[in-house]
DSSP file (Angstrom, degrees, kcal/mol; ACC not computed):
  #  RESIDUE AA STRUCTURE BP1 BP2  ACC     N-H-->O    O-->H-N    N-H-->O    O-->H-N    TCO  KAPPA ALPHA  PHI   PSI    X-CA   Y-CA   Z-CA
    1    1 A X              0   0    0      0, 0.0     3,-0.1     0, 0.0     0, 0.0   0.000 360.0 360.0 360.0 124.7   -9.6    9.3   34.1
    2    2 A X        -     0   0    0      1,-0.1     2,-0.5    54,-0.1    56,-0.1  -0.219 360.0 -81.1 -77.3 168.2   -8.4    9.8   30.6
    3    3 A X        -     0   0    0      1,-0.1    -1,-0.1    54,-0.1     3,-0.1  -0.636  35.3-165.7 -95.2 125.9  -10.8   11.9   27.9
    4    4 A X  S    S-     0   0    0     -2,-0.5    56,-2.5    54,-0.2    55,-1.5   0.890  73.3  -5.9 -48.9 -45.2  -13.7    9.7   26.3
    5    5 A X        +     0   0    0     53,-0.1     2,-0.3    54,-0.1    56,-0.1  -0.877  66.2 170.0-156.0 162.5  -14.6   12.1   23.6
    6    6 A X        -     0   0    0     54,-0.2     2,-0.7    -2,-0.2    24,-0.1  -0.810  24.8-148.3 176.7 139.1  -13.5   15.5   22.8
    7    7 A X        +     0   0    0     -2,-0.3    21,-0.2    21,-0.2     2,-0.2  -0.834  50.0 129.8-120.8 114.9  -14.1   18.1   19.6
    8    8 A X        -     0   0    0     -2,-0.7    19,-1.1     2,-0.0     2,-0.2  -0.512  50.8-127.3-145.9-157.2  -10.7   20.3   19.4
    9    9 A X  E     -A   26   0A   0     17,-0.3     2,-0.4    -2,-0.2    17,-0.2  -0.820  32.7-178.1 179.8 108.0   -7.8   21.5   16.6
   10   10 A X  E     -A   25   0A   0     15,-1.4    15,-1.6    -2,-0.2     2,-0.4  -0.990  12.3-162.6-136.5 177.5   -4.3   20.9   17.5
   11   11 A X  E     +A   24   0A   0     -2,-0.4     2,-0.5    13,-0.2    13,-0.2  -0.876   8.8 175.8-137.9 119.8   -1.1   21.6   16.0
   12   12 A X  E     +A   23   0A   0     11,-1.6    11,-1.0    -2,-0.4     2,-0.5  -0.747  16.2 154.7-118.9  89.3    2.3   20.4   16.5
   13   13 A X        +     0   0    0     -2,-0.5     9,-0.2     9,-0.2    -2,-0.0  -0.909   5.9 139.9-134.9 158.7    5.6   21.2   14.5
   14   14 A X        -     0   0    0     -2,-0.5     7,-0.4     7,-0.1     2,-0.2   0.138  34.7 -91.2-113.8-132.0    9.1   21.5   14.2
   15   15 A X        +     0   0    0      5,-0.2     2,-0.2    57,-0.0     5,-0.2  -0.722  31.5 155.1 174.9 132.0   12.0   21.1   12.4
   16   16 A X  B >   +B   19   0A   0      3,-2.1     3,-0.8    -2,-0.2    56,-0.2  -0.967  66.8   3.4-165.2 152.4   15.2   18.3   11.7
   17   17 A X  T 3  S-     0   0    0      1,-0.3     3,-0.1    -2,-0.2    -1,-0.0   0.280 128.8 -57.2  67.3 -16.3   17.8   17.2    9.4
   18   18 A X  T 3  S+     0   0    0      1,-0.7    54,-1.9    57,-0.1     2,-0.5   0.620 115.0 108.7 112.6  37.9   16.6   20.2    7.1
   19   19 A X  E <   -BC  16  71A   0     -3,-0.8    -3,-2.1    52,-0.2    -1,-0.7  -0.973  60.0-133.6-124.4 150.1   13.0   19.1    6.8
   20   20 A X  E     - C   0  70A   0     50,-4.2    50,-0.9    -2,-0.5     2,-0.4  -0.534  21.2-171.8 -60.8 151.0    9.7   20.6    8.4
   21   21 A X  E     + C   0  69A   0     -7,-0.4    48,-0.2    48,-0.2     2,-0.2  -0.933   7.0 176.6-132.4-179.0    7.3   18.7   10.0
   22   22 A X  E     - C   0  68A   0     46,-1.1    46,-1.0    -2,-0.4     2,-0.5  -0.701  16.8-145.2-169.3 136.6    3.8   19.4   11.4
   23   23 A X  E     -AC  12  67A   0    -11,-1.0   -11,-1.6    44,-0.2     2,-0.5  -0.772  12.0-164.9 -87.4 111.9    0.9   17.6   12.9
   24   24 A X  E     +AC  11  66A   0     42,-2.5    42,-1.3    -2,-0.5     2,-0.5  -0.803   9.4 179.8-111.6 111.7   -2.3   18.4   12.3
   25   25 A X  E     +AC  10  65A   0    -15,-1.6   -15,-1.4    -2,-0.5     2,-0.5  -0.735   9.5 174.2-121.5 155.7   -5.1   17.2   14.4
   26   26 A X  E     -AC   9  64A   0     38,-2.3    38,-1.3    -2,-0.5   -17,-0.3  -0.915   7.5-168.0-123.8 130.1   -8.5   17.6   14.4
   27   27 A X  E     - C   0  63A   0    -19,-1.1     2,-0.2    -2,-0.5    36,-0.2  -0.861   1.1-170.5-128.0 152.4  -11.5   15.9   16.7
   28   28 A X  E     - C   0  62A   0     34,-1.5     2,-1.5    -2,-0.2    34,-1.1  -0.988  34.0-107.0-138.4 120.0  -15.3   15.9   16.3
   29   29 A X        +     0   0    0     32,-0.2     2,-0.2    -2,-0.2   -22,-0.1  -0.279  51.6 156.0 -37.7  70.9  -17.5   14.6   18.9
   30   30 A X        -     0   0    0     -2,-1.5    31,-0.4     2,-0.3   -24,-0.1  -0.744  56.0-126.1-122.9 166.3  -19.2   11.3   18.3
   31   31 A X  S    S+     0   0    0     -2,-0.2     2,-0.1    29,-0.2    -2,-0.0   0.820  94.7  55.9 -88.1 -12.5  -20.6    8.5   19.4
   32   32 A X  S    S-     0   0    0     28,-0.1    29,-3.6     2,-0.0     2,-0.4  -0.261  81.7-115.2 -66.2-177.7  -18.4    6.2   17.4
   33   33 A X  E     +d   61   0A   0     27,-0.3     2,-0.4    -2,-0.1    29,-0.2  -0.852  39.4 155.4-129.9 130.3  -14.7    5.9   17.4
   34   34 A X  E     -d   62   0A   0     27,-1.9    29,-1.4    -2,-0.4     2,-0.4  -0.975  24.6-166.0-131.0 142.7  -12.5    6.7   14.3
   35   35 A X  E     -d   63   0A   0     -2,-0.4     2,-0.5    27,-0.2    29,-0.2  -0.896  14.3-163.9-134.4 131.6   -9.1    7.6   13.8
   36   36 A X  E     -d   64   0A   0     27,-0.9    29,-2.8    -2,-0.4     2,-0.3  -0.931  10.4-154.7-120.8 119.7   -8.2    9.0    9.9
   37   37 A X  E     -d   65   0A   0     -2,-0.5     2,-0.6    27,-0.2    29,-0.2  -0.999  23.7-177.6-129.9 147.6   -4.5    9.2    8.8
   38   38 A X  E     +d   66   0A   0     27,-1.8    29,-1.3    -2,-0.3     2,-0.4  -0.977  30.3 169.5-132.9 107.1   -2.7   11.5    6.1
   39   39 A X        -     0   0    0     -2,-0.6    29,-0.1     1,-0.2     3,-0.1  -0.947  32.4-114.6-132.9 132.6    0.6   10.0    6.5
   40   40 A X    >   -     0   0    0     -2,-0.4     3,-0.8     1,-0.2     2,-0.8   0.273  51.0 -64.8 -41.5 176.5    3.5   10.8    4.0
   41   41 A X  T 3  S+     0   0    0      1,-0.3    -1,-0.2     2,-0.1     0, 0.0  -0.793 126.9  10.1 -83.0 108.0    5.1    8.2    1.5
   42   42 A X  T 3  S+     0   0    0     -2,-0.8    -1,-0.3    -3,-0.1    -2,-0.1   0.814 102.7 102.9  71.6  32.3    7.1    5.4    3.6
   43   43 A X    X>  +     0   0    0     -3,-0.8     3,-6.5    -4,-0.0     4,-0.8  -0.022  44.2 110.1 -73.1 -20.7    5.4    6.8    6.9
   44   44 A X  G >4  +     0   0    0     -4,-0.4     3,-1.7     1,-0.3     4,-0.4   0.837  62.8  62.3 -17.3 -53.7    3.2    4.0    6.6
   45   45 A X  G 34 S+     0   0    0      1,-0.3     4,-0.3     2,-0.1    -1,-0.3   0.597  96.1  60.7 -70.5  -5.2    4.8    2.2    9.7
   46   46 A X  G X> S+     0   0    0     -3,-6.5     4,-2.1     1,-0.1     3,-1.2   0.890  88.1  76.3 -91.5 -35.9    3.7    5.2   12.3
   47   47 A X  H <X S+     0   0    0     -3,-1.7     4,-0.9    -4,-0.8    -2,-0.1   0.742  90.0  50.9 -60.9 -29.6    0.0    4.5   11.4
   48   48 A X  H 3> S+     0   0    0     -4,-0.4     4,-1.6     2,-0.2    -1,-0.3   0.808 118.0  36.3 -51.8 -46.3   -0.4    1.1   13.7
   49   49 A X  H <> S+     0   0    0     -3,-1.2     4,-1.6    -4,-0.3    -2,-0.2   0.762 108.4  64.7-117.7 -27.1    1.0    2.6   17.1
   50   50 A X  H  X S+     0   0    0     -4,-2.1     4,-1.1     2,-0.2    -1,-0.2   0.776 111.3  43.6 -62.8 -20.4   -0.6    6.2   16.3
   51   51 A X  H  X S+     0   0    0     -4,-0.9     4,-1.0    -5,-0.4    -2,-0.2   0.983 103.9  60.5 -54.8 -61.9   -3.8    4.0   16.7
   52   52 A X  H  < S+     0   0    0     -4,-1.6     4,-0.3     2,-0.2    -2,-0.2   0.667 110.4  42.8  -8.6 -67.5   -2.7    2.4   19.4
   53   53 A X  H >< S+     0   0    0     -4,-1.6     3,-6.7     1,-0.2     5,-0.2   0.951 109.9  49.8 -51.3 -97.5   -2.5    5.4   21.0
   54   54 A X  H 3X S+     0   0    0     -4,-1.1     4,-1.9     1,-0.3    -2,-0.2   0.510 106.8  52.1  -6.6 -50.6   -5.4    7.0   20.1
   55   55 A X  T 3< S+     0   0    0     -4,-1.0    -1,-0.3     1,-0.2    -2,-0.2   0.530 113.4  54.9 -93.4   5.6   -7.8    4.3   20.9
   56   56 A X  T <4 S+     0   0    0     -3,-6.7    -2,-0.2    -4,-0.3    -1,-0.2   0.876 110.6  37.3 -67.7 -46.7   -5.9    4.4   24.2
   57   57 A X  T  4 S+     0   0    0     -4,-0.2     2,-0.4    -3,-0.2    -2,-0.2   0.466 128.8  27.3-106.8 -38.4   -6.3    8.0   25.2
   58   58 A X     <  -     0   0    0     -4,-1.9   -54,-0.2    -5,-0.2   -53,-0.1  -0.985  49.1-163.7-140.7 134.9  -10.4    8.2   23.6
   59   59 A X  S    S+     0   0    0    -55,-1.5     2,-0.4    -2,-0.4   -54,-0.1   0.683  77.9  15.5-107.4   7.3  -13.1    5.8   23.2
   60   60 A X  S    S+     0   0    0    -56,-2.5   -27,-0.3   -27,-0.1   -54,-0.2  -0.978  79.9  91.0-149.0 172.8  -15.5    7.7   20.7
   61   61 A X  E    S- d   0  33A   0    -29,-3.6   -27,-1.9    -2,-0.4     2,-0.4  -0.423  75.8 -94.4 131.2 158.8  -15.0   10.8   18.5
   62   62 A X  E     -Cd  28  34A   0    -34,-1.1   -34,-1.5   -29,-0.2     2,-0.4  -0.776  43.6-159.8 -84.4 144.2  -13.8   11.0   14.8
   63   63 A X  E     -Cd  27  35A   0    -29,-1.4   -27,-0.9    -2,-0.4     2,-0.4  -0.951  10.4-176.5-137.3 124.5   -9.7   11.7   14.9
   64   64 A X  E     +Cd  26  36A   0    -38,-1.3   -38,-2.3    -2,-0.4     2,-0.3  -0.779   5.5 176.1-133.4 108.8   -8.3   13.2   11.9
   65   65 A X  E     -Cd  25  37A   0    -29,-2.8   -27,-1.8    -2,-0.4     2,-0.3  -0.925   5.4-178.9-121.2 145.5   -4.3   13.6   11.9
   66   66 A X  E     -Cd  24  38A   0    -42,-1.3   -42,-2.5    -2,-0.3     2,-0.4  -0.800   6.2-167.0-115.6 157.3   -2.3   14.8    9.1
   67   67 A X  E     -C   23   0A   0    -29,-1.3     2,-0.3    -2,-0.3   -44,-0.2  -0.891  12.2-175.9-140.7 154.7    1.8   15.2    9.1
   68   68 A X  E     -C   22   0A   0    -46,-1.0   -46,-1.1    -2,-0.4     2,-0.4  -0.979   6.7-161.2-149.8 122.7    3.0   17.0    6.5
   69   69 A X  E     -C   21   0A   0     -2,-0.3     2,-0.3   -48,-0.2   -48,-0.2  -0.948   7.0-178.6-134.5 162.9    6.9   17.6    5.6
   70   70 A X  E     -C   20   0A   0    -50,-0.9   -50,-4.2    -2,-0.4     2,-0.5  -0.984  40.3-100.7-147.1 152.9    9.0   20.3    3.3
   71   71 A X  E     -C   19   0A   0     -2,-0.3     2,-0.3   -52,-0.3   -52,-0.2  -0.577  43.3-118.0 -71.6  97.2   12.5   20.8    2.5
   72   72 A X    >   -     0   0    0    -54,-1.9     3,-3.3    -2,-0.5    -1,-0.1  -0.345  49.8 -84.0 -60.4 126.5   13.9   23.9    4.9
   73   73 A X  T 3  S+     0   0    0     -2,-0.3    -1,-0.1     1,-0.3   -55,-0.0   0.155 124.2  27.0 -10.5 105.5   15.1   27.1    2.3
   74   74 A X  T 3  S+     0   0    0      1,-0.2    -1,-0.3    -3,-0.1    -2,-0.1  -0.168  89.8 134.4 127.8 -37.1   18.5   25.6    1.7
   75   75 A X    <   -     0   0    0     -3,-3.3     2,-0.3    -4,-0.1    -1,-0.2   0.369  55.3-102.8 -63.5-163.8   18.1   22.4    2.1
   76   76 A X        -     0   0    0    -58,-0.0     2,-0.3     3,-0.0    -4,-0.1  -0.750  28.8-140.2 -84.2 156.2   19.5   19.4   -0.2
   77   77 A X        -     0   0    0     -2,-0.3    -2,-0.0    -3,-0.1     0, 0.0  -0.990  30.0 -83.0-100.4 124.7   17.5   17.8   -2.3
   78   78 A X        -     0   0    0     -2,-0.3     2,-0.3     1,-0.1    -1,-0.1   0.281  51.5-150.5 -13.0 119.3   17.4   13.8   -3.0
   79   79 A X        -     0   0    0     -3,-0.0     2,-0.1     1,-0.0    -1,-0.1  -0.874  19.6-118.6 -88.8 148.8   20.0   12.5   -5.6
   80   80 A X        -     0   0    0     -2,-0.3     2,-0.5     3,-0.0     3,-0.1  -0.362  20.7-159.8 -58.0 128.0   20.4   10.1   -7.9
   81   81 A X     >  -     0   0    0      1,-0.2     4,-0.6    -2,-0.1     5,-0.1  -0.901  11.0-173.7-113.2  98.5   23.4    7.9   -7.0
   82   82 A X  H >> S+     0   0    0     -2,-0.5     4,-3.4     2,-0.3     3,-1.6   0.930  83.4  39.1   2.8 -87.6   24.2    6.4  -10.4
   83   83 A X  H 3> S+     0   0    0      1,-0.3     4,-2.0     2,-0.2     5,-0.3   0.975 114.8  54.2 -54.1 -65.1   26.8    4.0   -9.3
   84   84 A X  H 34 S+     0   0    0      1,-0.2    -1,-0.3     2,-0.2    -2,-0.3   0.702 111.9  44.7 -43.9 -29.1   24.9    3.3   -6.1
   85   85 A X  H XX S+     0   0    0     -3,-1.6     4,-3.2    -4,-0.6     3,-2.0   0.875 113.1  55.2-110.1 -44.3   21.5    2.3   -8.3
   86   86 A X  H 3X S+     0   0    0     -4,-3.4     4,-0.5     1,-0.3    -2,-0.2   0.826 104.1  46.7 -36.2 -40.6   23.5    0.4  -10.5
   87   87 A X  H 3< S+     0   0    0     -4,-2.0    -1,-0.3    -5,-0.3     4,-0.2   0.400 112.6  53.2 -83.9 -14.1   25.1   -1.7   -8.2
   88   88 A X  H <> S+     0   0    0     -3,-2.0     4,-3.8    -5,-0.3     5,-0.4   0.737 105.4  52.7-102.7 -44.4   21.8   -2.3   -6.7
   89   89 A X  H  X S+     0   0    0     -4,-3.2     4,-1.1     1,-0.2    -2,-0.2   0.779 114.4  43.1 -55.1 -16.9   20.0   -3.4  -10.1
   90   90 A X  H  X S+     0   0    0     -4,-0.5     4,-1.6     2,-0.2    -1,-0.2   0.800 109.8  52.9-102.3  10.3   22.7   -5.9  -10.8
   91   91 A X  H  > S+     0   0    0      1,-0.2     4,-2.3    -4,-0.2     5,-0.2   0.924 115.2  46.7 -82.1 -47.4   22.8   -7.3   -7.0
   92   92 A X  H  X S+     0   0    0     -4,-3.8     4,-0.9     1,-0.2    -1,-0.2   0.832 109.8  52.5 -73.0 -23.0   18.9   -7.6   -7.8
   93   93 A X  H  X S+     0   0    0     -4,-1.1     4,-0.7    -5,-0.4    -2,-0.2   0.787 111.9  44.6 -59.9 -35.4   19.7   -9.3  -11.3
   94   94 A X  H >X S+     0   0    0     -4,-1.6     3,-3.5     1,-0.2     4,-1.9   0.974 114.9  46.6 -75.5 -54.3   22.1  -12.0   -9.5
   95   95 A X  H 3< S+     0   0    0     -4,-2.3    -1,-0.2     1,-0.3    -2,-0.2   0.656 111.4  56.0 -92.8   4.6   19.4  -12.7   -6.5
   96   96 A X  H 3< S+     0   0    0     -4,-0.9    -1,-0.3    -5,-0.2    -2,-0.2   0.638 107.9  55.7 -76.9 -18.4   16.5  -12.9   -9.8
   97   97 A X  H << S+     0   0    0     -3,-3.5    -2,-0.2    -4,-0.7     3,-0.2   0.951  94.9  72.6 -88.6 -41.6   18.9  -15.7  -11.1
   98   98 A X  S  < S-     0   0    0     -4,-1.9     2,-0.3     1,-0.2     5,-0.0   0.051 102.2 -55.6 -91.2-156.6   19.0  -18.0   -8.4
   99   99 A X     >  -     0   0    0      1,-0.1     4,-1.5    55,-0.0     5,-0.3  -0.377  42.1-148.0 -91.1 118.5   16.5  -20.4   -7.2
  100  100 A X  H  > S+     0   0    0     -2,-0.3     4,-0.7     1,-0.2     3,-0.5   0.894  88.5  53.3 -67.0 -42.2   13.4  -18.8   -6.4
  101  101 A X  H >> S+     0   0    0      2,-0.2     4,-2.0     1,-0.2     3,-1.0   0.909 107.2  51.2 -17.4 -67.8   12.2  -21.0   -3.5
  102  102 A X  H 3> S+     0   0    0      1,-0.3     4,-1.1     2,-0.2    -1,-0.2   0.799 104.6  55.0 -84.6   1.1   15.2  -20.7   -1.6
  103  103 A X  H 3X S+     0   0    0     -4,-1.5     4,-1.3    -3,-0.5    -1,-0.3   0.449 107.9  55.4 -84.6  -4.0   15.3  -17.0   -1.6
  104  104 A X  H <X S+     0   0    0     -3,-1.0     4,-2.3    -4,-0.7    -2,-0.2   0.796 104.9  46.9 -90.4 -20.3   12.1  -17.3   -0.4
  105  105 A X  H  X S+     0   0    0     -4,-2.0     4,-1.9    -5,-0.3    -2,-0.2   0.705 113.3  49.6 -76.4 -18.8   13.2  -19.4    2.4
  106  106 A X  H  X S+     0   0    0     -4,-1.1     4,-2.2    -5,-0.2     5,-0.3   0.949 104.6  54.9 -72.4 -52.9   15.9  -17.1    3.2
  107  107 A X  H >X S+     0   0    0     -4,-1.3     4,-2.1     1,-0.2     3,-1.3   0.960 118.5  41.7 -42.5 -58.9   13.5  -13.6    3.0
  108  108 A X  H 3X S+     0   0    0     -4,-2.3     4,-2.5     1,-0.2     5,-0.2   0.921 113.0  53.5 -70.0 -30.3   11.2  -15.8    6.0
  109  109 A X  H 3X S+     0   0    0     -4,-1.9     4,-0.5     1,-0.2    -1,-0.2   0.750 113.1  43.4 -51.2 -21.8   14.3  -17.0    7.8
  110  110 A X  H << S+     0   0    0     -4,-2.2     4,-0.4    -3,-1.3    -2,-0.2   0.726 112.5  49.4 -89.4 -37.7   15.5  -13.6    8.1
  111  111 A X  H  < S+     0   0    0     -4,-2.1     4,-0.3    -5,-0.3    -2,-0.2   0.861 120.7  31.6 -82.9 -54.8   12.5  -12.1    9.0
  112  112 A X  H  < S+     0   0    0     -4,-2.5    -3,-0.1     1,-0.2    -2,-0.1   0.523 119.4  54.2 -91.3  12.2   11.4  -14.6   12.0
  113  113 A X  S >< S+     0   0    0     -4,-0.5     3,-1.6    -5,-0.2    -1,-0.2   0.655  88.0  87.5 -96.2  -9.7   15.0  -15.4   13.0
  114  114 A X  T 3  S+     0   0    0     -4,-0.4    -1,-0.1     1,-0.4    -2,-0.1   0.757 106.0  17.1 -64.0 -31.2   16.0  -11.5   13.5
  115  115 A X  T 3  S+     0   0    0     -4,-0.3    -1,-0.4     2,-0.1     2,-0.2   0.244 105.7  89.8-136.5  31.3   15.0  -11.3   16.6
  116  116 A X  S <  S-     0   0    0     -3,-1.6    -3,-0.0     1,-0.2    -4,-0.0  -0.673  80.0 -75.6-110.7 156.2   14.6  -14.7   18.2
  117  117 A X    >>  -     0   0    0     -2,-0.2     4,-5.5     4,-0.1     3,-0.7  -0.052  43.7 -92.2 -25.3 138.9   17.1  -16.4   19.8
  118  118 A X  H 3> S+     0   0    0      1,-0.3     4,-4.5     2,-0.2     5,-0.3   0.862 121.5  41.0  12.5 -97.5   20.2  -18.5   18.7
  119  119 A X  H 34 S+     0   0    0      2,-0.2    -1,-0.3     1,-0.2     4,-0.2   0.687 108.5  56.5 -68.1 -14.9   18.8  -21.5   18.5
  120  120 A X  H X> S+     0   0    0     -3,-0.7     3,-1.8     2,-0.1     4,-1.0   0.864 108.2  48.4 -75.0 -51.0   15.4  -20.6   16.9
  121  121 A X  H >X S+     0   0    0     -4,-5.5     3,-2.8     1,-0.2     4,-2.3   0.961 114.5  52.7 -55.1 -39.4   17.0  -19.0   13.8
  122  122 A X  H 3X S+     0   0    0     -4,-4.5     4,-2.2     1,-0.3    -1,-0.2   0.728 107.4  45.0 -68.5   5.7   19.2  -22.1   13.6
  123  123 A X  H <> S+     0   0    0     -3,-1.8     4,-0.7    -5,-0.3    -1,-0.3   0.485 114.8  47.6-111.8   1.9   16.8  -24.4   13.7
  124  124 A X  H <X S+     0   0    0     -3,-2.8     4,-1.6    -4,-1.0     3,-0.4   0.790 109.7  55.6 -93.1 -69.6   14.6  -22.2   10.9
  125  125 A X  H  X S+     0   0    0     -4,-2.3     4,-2.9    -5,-0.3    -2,-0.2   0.872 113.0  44.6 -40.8 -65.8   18.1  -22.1    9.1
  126  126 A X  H  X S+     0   0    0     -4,-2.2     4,-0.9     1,-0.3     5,-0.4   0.967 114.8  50.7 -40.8 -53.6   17.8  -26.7    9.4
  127  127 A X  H >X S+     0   0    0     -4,-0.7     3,-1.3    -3,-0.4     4,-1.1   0.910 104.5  46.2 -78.8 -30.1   14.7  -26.6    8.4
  128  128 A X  H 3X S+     0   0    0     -4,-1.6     4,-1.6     1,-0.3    -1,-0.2   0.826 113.0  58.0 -65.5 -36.6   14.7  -24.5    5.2
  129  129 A X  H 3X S+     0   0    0     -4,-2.9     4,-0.6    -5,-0.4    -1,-0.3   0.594 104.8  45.9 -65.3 -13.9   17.8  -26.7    4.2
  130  130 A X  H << S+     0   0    0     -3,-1.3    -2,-0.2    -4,-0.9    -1,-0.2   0.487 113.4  52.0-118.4 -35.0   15.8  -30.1    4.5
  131  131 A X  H >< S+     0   0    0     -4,-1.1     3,-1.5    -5,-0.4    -2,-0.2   0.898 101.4  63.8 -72.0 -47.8   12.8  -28.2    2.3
  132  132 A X  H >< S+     0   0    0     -4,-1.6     3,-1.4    -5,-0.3     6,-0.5   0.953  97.7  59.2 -44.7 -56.8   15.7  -27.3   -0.2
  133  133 A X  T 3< S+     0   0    0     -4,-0.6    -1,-0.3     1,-0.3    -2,-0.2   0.274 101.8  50.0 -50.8  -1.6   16.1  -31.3   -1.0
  134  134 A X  T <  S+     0   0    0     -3,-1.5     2,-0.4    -4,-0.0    -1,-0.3   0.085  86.1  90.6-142.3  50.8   13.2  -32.0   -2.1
  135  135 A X  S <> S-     0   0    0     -3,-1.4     4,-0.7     1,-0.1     5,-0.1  -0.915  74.8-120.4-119.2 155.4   12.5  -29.6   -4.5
  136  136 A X  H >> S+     0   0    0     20,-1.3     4,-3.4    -2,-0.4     3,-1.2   0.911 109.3  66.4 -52.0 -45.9   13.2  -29.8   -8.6
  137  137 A X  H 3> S+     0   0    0      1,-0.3     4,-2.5     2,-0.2     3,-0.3   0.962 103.7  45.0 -57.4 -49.9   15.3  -26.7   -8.3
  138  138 A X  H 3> S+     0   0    0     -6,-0.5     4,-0.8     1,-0.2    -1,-0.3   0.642 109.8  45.7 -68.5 -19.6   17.6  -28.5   -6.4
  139  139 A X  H <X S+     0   0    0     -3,-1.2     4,-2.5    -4,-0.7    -1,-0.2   0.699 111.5  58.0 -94.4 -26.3   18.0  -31.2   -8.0
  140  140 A X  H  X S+     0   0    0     -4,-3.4     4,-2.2    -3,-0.3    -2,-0.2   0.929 111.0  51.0 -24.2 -66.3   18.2  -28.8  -11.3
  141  141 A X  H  < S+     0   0    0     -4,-2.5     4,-0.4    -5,-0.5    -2,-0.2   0.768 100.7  52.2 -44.5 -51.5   20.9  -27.5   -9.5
  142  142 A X  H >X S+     0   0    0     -4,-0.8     3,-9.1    -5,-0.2     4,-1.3   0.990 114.8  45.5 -60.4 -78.6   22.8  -30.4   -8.7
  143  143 A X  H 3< S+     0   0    0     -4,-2.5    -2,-0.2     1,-0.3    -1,-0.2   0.462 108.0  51.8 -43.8 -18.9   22.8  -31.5  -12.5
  144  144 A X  T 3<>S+     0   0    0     -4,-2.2     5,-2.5     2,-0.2    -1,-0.3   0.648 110.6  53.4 -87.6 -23.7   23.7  -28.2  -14.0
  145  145 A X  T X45S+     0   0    0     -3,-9.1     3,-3.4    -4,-0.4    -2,-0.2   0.990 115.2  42.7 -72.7 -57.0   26.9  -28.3  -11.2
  146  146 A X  T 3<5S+     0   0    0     -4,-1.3    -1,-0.2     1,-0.2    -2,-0.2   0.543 119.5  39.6 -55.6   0.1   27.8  -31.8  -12.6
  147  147 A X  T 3 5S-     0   0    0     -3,-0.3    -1,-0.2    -4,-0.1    -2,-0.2   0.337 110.2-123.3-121.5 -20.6   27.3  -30.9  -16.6
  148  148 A X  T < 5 +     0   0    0     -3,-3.4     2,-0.3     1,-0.1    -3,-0.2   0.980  67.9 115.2  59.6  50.1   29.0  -27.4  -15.9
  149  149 A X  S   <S-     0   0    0     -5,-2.5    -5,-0.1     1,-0.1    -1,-0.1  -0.961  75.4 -79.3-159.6 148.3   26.4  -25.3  -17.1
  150  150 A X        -     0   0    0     -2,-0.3     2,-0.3    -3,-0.1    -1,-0.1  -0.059  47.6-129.3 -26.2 160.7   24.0  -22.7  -15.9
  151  151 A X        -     0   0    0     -3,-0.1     2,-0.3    -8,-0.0    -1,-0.1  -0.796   5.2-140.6-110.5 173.8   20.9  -24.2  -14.2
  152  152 A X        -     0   0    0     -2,-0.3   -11,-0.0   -15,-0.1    -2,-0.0  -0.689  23.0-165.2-122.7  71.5   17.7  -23.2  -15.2
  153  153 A X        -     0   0    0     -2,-0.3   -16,-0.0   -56,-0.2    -2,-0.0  -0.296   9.7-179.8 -84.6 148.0   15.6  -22.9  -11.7
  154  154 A X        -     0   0    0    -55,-0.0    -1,-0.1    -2,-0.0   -55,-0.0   0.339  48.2-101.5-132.4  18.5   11.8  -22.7  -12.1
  155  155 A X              0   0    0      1,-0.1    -2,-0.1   -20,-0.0   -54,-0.0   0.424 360.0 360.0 102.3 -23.7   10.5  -22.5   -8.9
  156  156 A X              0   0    0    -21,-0.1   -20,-1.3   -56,-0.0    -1,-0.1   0.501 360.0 360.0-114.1 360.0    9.3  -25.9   -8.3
């Protein structure tokens, strides 16, 4: 039988890649159950399955877990890639020009085809093309090809 409830202090840490890390958790005995997280910036995605856990493992108590990381004495610190941020602002300047619709259709094809089968992404792939056709951007689109001139897409 796993533990219902429990009022404790632990601590877990290491070291990788030239960071620290360390866990801190702390429990208080109650009759509800809550789990509190102090999760770095772009840790977000551990808080869902540390829940998970948690509300596996206790069914009442207050849970408070912290992680915490630092740069080990030596390490590098983040740089600036110039060329690299450039090259990403104008790749986000080309995908701000084109037709906002179908870059939306791409972002959700991409997202529920990633890990589905063959034939589901192509058949998200069919349908986001048949959606395309009946929109004004596309038909924008068309006319600006025949006219030779920029199109103007507005979303609709």
């Amino acid at each position: 039988m796993g533990l219902v409830s429990m009022t404790g202090f632990a601590d877990a840490q290491g070291a990788a890649a030239g960071v620290r890390w360390r866990w801190e958790a702390k429990s208080v005995n109650g009759r509800s159950f809550d789990v509190r997280l102090r999760l770095p910036m772009g840790f977000e995605s551990i808080e869902p399955p540390a829940r998970i856990l948690a509300a596996d493992r206790f069914r009442r108590g207050n849970i408070q877990a912290t992680l915490t990381f630092e740069p080990v004495d030596g390490a590098r610190a983040l740089k600036l890639d110039p060329a690299a941020l450039a090259a990403a602002v104008k790749i986000a300047k080309e995908i701000a020009a084109l037709p906002p619709i179908g870059i939306m259709q791409i972002k959700e094809i991409v997202n529920a085809g990633l890990n589905a089968p063959l034939d589901t992404a192509l058949m998200l792939e069919r349908k986001a093309l048949l959606l395309q056709f009946a929109t004004q951007d596309q038909k924008e689109g068309m006319r600006a090809f025949l006219e030779k001139r920029k199109p103007t897409f507005e979303g609709k």
